[in-house]
NUMI-676162 format. One record per atom (N, C-alpha, C): residue in three letters; x, y, z. Coordinates in steps of 0.02 Angstrom, whole numbers, padded with zeros to 5 digits, always signed. Layout:
<nodes>
alaXYZ/...
</nodes>
This chain:
<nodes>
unk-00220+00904-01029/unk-00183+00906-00966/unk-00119+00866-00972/unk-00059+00888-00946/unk-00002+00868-00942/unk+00038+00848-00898/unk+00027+00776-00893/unk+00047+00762-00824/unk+00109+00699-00811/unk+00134+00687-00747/unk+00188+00645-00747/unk+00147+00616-00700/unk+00163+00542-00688/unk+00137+00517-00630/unk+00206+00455-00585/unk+00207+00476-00520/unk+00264+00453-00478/unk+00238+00387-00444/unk+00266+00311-00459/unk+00238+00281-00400/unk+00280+00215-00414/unk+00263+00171-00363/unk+00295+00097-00372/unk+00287+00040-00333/unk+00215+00067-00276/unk+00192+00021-00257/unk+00121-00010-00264/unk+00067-00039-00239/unk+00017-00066-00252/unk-00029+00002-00234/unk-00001+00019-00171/unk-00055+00073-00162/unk-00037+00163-00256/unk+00002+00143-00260/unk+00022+00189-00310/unk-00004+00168-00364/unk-00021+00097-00379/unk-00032+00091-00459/unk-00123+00082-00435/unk-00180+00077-00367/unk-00218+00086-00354/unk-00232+00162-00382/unk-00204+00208-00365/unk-00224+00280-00382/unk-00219+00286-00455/unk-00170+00272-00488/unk-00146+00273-00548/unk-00217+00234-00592/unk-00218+00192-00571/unk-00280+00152-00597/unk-00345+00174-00601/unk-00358+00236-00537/unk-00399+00245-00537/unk-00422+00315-00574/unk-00375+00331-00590/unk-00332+00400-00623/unk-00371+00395-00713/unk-00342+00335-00715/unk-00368+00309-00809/unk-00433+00291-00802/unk-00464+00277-00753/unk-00528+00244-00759/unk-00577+00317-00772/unk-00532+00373-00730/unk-00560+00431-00746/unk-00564+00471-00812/unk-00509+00449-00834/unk-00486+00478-00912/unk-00429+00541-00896/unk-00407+00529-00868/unk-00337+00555-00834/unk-00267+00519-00839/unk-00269+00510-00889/unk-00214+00460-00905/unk-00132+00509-00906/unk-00092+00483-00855/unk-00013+00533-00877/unk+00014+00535-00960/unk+00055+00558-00957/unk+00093+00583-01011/unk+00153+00532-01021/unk+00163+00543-00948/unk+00240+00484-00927/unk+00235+00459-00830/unk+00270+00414-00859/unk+00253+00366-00778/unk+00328+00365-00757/unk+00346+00378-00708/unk+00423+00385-00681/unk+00434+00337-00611/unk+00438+00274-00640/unk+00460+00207-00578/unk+00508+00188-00566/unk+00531+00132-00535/unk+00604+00109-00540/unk+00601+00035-00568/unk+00661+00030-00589/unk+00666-00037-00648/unk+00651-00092-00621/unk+00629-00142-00663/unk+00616-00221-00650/unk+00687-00245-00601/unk+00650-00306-00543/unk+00721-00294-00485/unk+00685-00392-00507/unk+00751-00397-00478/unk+00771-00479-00470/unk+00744-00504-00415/unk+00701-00554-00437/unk+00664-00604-00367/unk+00681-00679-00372/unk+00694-00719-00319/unk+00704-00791-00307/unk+00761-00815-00342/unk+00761-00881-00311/unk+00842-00908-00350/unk+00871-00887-00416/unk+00807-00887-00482/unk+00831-00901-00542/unk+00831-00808-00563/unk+00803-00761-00516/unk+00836-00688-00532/unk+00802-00692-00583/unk+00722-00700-00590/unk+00691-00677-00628/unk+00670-00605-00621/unk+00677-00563-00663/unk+00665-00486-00678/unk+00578-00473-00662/unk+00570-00455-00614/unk+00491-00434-00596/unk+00471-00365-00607/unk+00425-00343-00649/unk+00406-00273-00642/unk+00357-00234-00558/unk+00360-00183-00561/unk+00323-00153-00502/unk+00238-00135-00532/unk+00198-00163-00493/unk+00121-00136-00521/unk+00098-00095-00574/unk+00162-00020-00540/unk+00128+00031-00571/unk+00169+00024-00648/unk+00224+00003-00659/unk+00279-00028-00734/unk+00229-00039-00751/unk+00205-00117-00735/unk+00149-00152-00766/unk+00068-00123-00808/unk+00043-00091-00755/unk-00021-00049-00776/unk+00015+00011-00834/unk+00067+00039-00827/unk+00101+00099-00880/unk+00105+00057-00964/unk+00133-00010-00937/unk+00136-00054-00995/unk+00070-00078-01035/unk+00010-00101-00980/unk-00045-00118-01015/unk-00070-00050-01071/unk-00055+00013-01045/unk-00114+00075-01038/unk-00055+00110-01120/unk-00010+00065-01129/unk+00059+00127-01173/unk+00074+00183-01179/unk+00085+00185-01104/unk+00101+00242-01076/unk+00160+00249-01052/unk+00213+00292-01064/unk+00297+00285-01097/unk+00322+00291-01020/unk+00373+00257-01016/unk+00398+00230-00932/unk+00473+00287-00937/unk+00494+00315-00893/unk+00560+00343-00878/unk+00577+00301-00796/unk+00633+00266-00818/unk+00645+00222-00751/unk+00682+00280-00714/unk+00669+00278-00625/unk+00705+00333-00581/unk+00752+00314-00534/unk+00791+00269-00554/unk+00849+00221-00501/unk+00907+00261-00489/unk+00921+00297-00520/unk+00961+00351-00482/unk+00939+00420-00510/unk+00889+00468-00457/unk+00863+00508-00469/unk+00925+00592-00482/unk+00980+00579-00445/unk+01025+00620-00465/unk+01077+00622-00521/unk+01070+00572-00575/unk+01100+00552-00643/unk+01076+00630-00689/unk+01122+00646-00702/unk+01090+00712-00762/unk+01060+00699-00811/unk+01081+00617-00848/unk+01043+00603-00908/unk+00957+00583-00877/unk+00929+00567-00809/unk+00876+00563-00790/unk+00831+00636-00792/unk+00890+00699-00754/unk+00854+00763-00744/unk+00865+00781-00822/unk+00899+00768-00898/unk+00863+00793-00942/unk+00822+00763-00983/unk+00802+00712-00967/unk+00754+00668-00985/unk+00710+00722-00976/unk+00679+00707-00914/unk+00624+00761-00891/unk+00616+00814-00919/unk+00663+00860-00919/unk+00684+00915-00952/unk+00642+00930-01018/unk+00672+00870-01047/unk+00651+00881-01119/unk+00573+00839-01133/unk+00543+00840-01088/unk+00482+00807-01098/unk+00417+00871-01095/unk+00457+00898-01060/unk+00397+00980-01047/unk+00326+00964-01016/unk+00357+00929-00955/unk+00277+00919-00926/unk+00273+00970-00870/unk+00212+00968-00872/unk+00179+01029-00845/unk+00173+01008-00723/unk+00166+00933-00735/unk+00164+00938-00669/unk+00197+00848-00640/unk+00197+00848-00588/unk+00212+00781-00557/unk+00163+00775-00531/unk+00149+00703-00515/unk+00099+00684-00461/unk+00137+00611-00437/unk+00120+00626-00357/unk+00166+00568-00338/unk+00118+00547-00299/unk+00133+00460-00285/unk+00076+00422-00249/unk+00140+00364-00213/unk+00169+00393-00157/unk+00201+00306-00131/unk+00267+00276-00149/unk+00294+00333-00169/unk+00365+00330-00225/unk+00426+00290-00185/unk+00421+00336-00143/unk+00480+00287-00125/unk+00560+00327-00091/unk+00547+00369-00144/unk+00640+00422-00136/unk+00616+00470-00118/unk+00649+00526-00083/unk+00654+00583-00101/unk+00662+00617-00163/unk+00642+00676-00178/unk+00632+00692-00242/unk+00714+00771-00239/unk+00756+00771-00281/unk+00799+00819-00258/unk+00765+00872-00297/unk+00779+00941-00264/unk+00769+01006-00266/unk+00775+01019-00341/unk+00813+00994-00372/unk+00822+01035-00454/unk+00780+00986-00498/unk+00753+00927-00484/unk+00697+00875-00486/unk+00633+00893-00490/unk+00635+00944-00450/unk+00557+00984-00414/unk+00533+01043-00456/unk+00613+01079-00478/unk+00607+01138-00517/unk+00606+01142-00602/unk+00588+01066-00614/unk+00579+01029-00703/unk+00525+01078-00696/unk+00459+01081-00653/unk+00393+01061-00681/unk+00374+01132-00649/unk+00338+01173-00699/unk+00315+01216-00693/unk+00273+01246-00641/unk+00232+01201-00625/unk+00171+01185-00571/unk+00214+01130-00516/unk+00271+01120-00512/unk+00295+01072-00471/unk+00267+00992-00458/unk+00288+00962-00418/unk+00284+00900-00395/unk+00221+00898-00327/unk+00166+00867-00342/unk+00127+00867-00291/unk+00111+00789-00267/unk+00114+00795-00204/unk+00097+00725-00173/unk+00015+00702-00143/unk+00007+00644-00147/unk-00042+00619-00119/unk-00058+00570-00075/unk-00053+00605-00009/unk-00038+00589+00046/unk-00070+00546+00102/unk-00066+00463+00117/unk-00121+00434+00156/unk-00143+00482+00222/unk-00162+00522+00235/unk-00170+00566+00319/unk-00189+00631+00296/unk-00229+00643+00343/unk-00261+00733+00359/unk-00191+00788+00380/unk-00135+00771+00337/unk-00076+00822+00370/unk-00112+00898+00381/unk-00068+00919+00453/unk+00015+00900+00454/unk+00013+00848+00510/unk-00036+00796+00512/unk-00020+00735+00558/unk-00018+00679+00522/unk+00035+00653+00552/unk+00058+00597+00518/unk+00108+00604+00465/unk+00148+00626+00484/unk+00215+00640+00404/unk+00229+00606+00407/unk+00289+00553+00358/unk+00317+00515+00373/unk+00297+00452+00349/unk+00356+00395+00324/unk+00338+00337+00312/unk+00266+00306+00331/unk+00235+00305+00394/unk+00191+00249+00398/unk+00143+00272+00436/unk+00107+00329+00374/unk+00044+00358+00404/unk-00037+00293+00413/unk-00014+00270+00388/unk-00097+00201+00388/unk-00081+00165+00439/unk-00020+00133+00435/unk-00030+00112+00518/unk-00008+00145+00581/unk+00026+00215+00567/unk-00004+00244+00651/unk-00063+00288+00649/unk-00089+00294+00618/unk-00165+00315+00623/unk-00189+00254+00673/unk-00194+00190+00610/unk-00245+00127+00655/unk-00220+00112+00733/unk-00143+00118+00735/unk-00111+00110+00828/unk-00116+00164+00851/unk-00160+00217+00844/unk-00158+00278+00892/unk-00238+00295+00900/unk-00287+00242+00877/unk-00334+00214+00884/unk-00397+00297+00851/unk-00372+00307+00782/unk-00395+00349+00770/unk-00455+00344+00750/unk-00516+00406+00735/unk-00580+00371+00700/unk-00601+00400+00650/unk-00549+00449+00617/unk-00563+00470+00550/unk-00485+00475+00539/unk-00472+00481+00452/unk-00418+00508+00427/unk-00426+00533+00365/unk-00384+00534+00323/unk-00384+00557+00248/unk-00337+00551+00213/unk-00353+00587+00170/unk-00291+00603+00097/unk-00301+00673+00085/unk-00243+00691+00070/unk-00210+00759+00078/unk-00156+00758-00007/unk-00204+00812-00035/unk-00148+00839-00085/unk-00110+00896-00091/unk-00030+00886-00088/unk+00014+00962-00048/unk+00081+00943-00097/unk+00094+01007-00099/unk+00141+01034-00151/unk+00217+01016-00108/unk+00238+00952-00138/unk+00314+00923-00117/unk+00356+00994-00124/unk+00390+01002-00069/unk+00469+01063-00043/unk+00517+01019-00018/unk+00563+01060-00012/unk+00637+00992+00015/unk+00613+00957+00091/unk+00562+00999+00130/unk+00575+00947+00197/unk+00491+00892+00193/unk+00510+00846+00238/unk+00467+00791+00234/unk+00405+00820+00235/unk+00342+00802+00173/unk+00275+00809+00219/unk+00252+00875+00215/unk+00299+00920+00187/unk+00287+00983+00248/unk+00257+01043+00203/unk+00243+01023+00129/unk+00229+01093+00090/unk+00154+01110+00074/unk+00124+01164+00048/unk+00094+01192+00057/unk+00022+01146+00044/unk-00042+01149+00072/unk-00111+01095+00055/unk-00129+01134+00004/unk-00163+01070-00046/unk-00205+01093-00118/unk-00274+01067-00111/unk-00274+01021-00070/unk-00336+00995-00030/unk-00332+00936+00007/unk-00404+00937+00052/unk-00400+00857+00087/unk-00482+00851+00085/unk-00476+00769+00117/unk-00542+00748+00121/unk-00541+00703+00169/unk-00585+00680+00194/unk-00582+00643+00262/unk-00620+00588+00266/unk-00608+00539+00293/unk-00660+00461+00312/unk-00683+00436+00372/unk-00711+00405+00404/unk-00700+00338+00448/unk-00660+00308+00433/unk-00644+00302+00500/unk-00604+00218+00507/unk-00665+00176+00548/unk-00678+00126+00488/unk-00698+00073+00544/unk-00663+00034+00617/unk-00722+00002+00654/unk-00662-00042+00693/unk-00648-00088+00659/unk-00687-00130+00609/unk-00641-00201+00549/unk-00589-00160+00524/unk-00565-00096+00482/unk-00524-00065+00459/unk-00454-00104+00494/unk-00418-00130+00433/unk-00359-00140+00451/unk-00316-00121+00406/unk-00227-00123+00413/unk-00198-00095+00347/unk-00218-00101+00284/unk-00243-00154+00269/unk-00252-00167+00190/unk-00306-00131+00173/unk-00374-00129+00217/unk-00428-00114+00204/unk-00422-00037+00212/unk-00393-00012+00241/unk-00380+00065+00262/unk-00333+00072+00206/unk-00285+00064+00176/unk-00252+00107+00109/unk-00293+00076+00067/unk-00352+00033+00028/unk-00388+00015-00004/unk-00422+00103-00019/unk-00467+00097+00034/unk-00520+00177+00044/unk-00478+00218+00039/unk-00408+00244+00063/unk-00385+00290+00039/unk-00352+00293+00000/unk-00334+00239-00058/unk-00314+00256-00120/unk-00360+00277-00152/unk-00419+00256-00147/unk-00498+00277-00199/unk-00493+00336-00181/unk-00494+00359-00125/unk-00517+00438-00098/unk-00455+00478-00107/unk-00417+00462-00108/unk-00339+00496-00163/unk-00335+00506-00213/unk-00370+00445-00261/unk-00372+00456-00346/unk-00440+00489-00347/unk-00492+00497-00294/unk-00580+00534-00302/unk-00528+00630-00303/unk-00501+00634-00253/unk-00479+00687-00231/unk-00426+00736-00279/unk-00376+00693-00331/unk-00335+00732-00375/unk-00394+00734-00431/unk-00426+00693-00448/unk-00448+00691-00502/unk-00493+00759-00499/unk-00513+00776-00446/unk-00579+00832-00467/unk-00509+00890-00443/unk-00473+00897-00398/unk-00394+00957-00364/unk-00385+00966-00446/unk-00324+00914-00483/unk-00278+00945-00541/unk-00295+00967-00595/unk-00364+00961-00619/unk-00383+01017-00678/unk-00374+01098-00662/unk-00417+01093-00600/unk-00420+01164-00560/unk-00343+01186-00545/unk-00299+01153-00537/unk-00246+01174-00512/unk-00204+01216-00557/unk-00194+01165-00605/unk-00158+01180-00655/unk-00213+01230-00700/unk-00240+01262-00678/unk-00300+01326-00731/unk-00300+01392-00650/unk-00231+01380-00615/unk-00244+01437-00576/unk-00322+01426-00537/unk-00356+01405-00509/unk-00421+01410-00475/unk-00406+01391-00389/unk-00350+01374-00388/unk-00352+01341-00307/unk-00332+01383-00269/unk-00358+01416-00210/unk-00302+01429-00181/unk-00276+01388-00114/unk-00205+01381-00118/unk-00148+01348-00086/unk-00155+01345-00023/unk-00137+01310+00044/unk-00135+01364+00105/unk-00086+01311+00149/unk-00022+01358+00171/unk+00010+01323+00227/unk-00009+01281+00268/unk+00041+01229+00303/unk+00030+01183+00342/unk+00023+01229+00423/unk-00005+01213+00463/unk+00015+01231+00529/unk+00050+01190+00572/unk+00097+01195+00539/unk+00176+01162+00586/unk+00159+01126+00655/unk+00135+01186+00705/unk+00124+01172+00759/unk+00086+01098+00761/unk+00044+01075+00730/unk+00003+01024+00725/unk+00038+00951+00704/unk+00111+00975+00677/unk+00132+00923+00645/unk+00135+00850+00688/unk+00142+00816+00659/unk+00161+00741+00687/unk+00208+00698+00666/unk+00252+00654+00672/unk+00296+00614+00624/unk+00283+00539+00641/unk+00290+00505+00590/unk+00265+00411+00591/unk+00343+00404+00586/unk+00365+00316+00616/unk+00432+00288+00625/unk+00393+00235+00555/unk+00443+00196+00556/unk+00465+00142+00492/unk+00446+00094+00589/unk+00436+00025+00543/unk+00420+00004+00591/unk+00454-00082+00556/unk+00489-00128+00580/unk+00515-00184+00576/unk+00485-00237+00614/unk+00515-00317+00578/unk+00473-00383+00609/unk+00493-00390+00673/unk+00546-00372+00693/unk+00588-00401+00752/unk+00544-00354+00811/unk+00526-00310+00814/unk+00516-00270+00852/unk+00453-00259+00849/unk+00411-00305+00811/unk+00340-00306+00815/unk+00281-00374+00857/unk+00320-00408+00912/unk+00322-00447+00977/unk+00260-00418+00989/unk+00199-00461+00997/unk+00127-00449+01018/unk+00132-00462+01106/unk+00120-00415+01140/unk+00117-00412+01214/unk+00033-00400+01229/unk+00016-00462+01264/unk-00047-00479+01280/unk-00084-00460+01332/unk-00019-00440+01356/unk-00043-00409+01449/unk-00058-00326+01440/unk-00077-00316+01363/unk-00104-00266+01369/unk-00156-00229+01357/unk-00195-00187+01359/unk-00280-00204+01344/unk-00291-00208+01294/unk-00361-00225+01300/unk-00388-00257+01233/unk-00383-00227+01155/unk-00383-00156+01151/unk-00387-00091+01107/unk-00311-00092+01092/unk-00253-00074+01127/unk-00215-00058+01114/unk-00178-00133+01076/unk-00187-00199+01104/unk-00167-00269+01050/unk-00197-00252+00985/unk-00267-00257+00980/unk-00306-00258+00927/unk-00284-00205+00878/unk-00288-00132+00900/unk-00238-00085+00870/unk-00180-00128+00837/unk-00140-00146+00870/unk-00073-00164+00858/unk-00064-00209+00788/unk-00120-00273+00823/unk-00118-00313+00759/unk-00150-00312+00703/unk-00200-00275+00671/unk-00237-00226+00643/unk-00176-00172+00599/unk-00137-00143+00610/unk-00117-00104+00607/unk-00053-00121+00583/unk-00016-00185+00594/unk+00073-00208+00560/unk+00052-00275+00537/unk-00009-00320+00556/unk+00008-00384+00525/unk+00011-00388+00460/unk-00007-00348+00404/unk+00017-00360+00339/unk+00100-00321+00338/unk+00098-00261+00363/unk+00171-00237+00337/unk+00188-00199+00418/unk+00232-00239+00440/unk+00293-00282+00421/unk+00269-00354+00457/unk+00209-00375+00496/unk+00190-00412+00516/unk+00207-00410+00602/unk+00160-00460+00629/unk+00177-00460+00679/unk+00163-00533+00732/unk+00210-00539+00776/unk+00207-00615+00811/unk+00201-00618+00889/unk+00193-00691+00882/unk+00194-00700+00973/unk+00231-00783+00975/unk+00232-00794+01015/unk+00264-00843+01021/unk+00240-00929+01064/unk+00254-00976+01036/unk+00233-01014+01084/unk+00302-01073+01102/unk+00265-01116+01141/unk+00329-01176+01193/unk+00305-01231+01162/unk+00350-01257+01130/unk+00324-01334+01109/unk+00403-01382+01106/unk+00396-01432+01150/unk+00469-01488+01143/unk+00510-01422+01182/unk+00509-01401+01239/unk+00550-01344+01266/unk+00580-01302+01228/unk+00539-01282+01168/unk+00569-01220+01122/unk+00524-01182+01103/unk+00542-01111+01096/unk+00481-01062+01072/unk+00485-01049+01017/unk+00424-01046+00976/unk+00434-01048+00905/unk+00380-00993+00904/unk+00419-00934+00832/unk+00364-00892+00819/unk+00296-00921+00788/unk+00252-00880+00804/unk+00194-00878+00772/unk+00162-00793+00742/unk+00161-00788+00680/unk+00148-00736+00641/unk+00059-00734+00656/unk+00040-00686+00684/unk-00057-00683+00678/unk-00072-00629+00628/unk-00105-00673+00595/unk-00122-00620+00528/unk-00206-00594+00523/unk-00249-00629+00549/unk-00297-00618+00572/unk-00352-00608+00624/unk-00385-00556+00640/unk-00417-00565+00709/unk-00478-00527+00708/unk-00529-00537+00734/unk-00565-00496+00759/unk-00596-00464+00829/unk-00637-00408+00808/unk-00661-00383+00863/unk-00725-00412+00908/unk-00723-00414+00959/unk-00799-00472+00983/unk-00826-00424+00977/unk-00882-00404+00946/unk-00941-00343+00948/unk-01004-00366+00982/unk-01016-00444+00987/unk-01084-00485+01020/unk-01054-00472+01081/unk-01113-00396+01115/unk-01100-00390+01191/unk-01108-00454+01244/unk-01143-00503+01240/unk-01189-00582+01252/unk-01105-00614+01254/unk-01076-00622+01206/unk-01025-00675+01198/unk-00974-00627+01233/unk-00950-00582+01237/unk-00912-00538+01280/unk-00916-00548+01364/unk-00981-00558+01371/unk-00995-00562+01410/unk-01006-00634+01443/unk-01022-00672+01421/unk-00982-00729+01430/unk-00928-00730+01441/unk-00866-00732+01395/unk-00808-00744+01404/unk-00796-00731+01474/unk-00802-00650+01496/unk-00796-00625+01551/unk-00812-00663+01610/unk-00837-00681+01601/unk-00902-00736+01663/unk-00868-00780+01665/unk-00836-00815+01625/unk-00796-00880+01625/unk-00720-00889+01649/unk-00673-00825+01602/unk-00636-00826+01588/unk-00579-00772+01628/unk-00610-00730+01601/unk-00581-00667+01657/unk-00520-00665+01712/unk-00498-00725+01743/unk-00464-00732+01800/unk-00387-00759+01779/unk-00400-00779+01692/unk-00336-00814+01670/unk-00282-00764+01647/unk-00240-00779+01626/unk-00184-00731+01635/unk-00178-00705+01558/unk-00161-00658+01515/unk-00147-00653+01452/unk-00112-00681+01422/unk-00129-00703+01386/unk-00122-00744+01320/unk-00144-00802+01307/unk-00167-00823+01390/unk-00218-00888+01365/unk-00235-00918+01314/unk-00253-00972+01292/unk-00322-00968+01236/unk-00370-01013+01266/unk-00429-00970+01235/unk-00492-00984+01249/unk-00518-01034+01196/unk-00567-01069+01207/unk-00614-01079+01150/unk-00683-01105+01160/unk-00739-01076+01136/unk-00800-01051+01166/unk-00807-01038+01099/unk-00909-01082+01090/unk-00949-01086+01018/unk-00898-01116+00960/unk-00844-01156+00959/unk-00800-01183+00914/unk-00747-01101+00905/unk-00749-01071+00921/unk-00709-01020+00905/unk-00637-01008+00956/unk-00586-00944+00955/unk-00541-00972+00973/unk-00530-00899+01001/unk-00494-00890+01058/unk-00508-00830+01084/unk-00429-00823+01123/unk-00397-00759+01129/unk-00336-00736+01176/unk-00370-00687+01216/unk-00358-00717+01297/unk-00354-00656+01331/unk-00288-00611+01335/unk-00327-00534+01326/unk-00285-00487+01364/unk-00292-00458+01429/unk-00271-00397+01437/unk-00278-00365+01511/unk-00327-00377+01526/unk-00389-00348+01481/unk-00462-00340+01517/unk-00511-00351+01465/unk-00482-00405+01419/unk-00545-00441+01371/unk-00527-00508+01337/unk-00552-00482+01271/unk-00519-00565+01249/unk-00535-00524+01160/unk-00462-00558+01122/unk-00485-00567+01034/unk-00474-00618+01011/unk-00534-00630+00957/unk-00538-00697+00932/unk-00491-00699+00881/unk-00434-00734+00859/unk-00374-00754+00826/unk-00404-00793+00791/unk-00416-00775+00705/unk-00427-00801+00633/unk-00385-00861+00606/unk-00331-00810+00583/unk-00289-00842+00557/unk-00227-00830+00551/unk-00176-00877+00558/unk-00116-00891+00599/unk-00053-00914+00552/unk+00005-00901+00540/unk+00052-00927+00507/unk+00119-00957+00553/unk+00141-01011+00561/unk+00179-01031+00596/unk+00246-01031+00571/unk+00304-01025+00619/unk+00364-01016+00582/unk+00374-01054+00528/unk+00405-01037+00466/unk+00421-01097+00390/unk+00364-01119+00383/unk+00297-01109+00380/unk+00249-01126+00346/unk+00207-01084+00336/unk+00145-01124+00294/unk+00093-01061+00276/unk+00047-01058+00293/unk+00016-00975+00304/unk-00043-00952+00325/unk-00100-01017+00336/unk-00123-01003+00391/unk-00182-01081+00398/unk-00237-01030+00451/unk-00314-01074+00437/unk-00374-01043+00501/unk-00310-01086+00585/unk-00333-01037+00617/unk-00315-01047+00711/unk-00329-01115+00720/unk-00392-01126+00694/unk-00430-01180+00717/unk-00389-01259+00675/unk-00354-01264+00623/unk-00304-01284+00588/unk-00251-01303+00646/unk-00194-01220+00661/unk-00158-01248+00688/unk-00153-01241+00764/unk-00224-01237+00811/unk-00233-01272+00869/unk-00228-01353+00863/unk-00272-01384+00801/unk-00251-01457+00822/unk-00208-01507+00823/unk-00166-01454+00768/unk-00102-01506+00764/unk-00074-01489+00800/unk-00069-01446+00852/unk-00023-01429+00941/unk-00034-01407+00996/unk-00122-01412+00998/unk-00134-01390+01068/unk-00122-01373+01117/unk-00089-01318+01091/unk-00064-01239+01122/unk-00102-01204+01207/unk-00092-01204+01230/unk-00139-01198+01300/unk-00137-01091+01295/unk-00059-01075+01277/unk-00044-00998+01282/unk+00000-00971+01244/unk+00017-00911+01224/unk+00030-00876+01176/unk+00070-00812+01217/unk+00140-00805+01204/unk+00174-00778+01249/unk+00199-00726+01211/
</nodes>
């Protein structure tokens, strides 16, 4: 089998990884070059560089994908297919038309919902309870070309970003691995998207990811579940008449109907964002419940348990 493999993030060198474990190893790995990090501009590779490097498996860097000496690179390599996991670029049209069998993607979501940058976390903020991975034959518009297959999961309610592209990178690399033999031997057949069904995800930023408490319990929890690893998300508190962010990186769901019910009994009448704390634990009300807040990163410092940095500022609310 003759294959290229596209990727350059964690969730990409996850599939990739899981790709060799199968004995599916590419031909050639097509990333973008070692980039400069921190003062001294040390040269860092990307996951999937790294794993191509352990495995000696020959790297074609893709930093400018419209360079001709890139499209005859390819050219002259005579591979039979792409597989892309998380890349990054658009792929241009005469890019697409190297590979005999074309460029196929592997897609976090049950398309045609969810196209678009940031299918894992609007799945988790649209409070979904299954999703998938979807393998479909990349065309010039987003998302949009023909299915080679899908497969589907739970979402738990613990399911949060990390833990949700975790399961669907496995079930991405479970899913090509048994799709691209068959594919490439003619056995599949193909079948359009139904448009009508489509959906599109936004890119989503820190500034604009402000935790609002006054709103129910599902739709916070959603929220923070769903951006506090990427791009994260905050609330704010008053200390010395100034508000200083606070990043929440951890939380959970109260599932003990007993302690829910408590809270309620107690608490109920205070306004959102309160904090609670009940059995040593540490609790925010919203509209019409309460989540218990893990763990907390305060502006210019690092990640710490709630229970940490309640005592060095005994915080009454969370705005």
């Amino acid at each position: 089998m003759n294959f290229s493999f596209w990727g350059n993030s964690n969730f990409s060198a996850l599939i990739l990884s899981a790709l060799i474990a199968n004995k599916l190893v590419p031909n050639l790995i097509i990333t973008f070059s070692p980039k400069e990090f921190g003062r001294k501009k040390i040269l860092k590779s990307n996951p999937v560089e790294e794993l191509a490097k352990q495995h000696k498996i020959e790297i074609v860097y893709a930093d400018n994908l419209n360079d001709q000496s890139f499209y005859n690179t390819l050219k002259s390599k005579k591979i039979d297919v792409g597989v892309v996991a998380s890349f990054g670029k658009i792929i241009p049209k005469n890019i697409l038309k190297v590979f005999p069998f074309g460029i196929i993607n592997i897609h976090p979501s049950l398309l045609p919902k969810y196209r678009g940058p940031t299918p894992i976390q609007s799945t988790i903020l649209n409070n979904e309870t299954t999703t998938g991975a979807t393998i479909f034959i990349i065309d010039e518009l987003m998302d949009h070309g023909p299915i080679i297959g899908q497969i589907s999961t739970p979402i738990d309610v613990n399911d949060d970003f990390n833990s949700l592209k975790q399961k669907l990178g496995l079930l991405g690399a479970k899913l090509i691995t048994n799709l691209l033999p068959d594919y490439l031997n003619h056995k599949i057949a193909i079948k359009p998207q139904e448009e009508e069904l489509a959906t599109y995800t936004k890119k989503f930023y820190f500034e604009n990811c402000h935790i609002d408490w006054s709103q129910p319990t599902s739709t916070v929890y959603n929220f923070i579940r769903a951006l506090s690893s990427e791009p994260g998300v905050f609330s704010h508190f008053e200390k010395n008449a100034r508000n200083i962010i606070l990043k929440i990186l951890k939380i959970n769901w109260i599932s003990d109907l007993e302690l829910h019910k408590e809270l309620h009994q107690k608490y109920n009448m205070l306004s959102p964002g309160h904090i609670i704390i009940e059995n040593k634990c540490f609790f925010v009300k919203t509209l019409d419940g309460f989540i218990e807040i893990i763990t907390v990163q305060p502006d210019g410092k690092k990640p710490m348990p709630f229970a940490s940095f309640y005592n060095g500022n005994k915080i009454t609310k969370l705005m």
